[in-house]
C-alpha positions as CSV (number, residue, x, y, z in Angstrom):
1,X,103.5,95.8,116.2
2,X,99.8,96.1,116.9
3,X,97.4,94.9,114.7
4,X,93.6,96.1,116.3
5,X,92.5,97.4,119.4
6,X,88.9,96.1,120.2
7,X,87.4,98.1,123.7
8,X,89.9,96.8,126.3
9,X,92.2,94.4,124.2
10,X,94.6,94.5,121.7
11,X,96.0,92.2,119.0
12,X,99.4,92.4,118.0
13,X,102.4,90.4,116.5
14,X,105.4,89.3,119.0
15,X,108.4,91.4,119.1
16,X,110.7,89.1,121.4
17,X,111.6,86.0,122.8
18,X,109.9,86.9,125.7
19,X,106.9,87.6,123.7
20,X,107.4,83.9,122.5
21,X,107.8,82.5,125.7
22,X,105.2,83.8,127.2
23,X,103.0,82.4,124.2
24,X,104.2,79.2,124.4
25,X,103.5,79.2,128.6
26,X,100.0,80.1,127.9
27,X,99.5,77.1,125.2
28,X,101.1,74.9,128.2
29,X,98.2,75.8,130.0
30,X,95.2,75.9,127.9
31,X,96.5,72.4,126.2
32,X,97.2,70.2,129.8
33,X,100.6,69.4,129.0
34,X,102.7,68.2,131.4
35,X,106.5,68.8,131.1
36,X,110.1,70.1,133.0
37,X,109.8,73.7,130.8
38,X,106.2,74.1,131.2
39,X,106.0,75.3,128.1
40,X,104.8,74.0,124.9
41,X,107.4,74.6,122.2
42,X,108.0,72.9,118.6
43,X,110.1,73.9,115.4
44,X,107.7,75.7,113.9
45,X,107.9,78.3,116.6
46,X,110.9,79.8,114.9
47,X,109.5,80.4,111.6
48,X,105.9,81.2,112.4
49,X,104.5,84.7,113.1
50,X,102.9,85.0,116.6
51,X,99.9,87.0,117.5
52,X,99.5,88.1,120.9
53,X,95.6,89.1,122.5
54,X,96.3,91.3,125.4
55,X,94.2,92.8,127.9
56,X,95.5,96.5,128.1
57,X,94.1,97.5,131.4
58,X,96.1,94.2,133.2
59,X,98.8,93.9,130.2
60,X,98.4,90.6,130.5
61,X,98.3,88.0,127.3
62,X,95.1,86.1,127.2
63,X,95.0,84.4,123.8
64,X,97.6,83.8,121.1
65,X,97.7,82.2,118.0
66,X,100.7,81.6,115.1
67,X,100.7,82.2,111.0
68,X,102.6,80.9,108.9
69,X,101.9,82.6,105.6
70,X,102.7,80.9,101.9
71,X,102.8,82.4,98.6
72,X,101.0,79.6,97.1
73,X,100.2,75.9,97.7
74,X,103.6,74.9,96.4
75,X,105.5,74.4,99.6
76,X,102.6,73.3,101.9
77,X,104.3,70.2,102.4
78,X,106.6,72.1,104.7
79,X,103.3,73.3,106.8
80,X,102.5,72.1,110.3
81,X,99.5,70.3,109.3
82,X,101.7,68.3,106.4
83,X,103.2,66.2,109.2
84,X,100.0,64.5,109.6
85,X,97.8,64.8,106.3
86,X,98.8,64.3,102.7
87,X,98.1,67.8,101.3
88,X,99.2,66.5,97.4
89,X,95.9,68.4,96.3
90,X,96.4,71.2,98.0
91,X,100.0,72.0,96.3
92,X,98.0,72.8,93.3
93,X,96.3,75.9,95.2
94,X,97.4,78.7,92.7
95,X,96.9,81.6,95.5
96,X,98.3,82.8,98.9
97,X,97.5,80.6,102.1
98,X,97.9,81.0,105.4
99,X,98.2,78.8,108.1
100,X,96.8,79.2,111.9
101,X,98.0,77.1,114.7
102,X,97.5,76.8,118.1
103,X,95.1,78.8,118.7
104,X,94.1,79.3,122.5
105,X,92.2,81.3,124.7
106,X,93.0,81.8,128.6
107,X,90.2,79.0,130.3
108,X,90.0,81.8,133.2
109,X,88.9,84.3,130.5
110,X,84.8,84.7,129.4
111,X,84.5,87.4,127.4
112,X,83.2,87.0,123.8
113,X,85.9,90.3,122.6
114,X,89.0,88.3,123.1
115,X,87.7,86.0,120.2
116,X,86.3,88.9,118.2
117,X,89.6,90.5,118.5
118,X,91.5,87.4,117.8
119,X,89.2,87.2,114.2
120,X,89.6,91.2,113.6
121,X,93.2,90.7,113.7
122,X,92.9,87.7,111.3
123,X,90.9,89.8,109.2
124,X,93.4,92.3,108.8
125,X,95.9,89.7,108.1
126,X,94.2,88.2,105.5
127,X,93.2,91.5,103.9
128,X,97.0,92.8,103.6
129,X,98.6,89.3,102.1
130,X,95.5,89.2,100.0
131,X,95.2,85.5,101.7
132,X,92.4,83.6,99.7
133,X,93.1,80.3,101.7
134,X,93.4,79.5,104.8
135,X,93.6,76.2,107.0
136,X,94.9,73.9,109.9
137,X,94.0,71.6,112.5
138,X,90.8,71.9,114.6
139,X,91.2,69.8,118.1
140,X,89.0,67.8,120.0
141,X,90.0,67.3,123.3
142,X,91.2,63.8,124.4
143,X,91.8,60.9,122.1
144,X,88.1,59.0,122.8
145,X,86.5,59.7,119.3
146,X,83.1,58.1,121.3
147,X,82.1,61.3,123.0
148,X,82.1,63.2,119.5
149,X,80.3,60.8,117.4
150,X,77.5,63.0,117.0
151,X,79.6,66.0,115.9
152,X,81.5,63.8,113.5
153,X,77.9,62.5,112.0
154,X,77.2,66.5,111.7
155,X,80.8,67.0,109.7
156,X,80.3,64.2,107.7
157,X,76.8,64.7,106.6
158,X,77.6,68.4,105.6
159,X,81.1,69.8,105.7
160,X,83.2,67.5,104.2
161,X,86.2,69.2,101.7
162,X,85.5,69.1,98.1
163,X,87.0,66.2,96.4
164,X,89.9,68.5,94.6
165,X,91.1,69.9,97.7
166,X,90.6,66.7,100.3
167,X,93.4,65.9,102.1
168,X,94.5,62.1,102.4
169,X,95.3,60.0,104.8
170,X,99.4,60.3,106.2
171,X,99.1,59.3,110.0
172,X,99.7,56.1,111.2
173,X,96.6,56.6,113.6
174,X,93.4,57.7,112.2
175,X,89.8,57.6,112.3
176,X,88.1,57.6,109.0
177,X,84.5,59.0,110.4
178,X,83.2,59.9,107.0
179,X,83.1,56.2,105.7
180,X,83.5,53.9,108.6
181,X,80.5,56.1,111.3
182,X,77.5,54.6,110.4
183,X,75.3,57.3,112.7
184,X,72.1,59.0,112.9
185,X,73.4,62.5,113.9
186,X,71.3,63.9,116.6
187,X,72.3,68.1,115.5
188,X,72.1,69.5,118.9
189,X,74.5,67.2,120.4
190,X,76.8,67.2,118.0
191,X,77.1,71.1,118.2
192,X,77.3,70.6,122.4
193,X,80.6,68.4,121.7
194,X,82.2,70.2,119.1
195,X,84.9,72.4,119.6
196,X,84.6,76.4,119.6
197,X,86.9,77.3,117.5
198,X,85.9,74.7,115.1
199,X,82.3,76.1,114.9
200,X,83.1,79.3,114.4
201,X,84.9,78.6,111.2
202,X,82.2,76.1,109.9
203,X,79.9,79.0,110.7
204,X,82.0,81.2,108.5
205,X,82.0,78.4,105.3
206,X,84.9,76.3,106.0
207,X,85.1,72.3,105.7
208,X,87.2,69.6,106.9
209,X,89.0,66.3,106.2
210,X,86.9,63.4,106.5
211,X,89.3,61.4,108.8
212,X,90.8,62.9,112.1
213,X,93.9,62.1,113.3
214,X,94.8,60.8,116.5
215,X,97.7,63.0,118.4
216,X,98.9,61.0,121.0
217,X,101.5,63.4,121.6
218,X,99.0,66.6,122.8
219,X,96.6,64.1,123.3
220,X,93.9,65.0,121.1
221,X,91.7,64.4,117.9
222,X,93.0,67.1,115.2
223,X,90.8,67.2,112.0
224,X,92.1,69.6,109.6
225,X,90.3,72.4,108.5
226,X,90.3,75.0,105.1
227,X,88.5,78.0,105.0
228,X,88.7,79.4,101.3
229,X,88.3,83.1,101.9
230,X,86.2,83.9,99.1
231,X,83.0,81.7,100.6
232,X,82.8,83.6,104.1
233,X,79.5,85.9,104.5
234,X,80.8,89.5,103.1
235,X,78.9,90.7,106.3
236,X,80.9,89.0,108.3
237,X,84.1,89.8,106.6
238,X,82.8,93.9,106.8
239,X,81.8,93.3,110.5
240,X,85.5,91.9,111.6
241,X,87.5,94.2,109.2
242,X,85.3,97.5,110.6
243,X,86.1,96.6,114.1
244,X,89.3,97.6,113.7
């Protein structure tokens, strides 16, 4: 079912296995995994809606992303990002959530539309579940918190979670930035290192945990990440919801 059309692309939710499969082959790829399948494929694939970017003049997919969508904060603990952060405050959230995982973007691929048609299709997500919440796990690449120091300086200094909805520690491996980095943040660096996707929703009001968790498994830094609907720009809510 399509979701937006944006010039040359399209957003739309899977329809098959195939659909599926050909997500989880491009999350292979953009994530440098290495195994038999070549394909990167958990549990939560089965339960999770999967949104497909395509480019309509090759039909090929270029980005995907999956939701999993929840009524309230009640059964977060059955969330993705519950495996590795203790979302107790969260369960208190009285409104509906969402939550976005794996998000990835073809590395081949520079064109600033397949994001904004990725975001346009979130935006008409959110707008029919009347989502006012919504989070996951924001990834640095590689598992050497040293080369993000600065960006973690940046996130501790002004985006970290408001006390009644800070997730706690779960993981056996973490790294608690916001009270063990004792660091000078130099801003431009730390917006160098830090991840895309990660800055785009900071720019959009969201905050994060103040420890990130070390995933040896897809080898990378995850720090989770809310967005509470209600604090993003209303031009930029417009702008994505008109470009549809």
């Amino acid at each position: 079912m399509e979701i937006v059309k944006v010039g040359r692309y399209r957003a739309r939710f899977s329809d098959s296995q195939n659909d599926i499969s050909a997500a989880q082959a491009l999350r292979y790829q953009c994530f440098n995994l290495s195994n038999k399948l070549k394909l990167d494929i958990d549990d939560f694939d089965t339960i999770c809606k999967h949104v497909l970017v395509e480019n309509l003049e090759t039909e090929k997919l270029i980005c995907c992303y999956r939701i999993l969508c929840f009524d309230n904060g009640k059964n977060v603990t059955s969330s993705y990002s519950s495996q590795f952060y203790d979302l107790t405050a969260i369960e208190r959230y009285p409104n509906p959530m969402i939550e976005i995982g794996r998000f990835c973007i073809d590395p081949t691929v520079n064109d600033p539309s397949v994001l904004l048609t990725a975001w346009a299709a979130l935006a008409q997500i959110v707008h029919q579940n009347q989502t006012e919440f919504l989070f996951g796990c924001s990834s640095f690449e590689g598992i050497e918190k040293e080369k993000y120091l600065d960006s973690f300086a940046l996130l501790r200094d002004s985006y970290i979670a408001p006390d009644h909805l800070l997730p706690k520690i779960k993981a056996a491996q973490v790294f608690c930035y916001a009270k063990d980095l004792i660091y000078k943040v130099d801003k431009k660096k730390a917006l160098l290192n830090m991840p895309p996707l990660l800055k785009t929703y900071l720019s959009m009001g969201a905050w994060v945990s103040d420890h990130v968790v070390v995933d040896l498994n897809m080898k990378t830094l995850h720090l989770f990440t809310g967005m509470e609907i209600s604090k993003i720009p209303e031009g930029r809510k417009k702008f994505l919801l008109d470009l549809a």
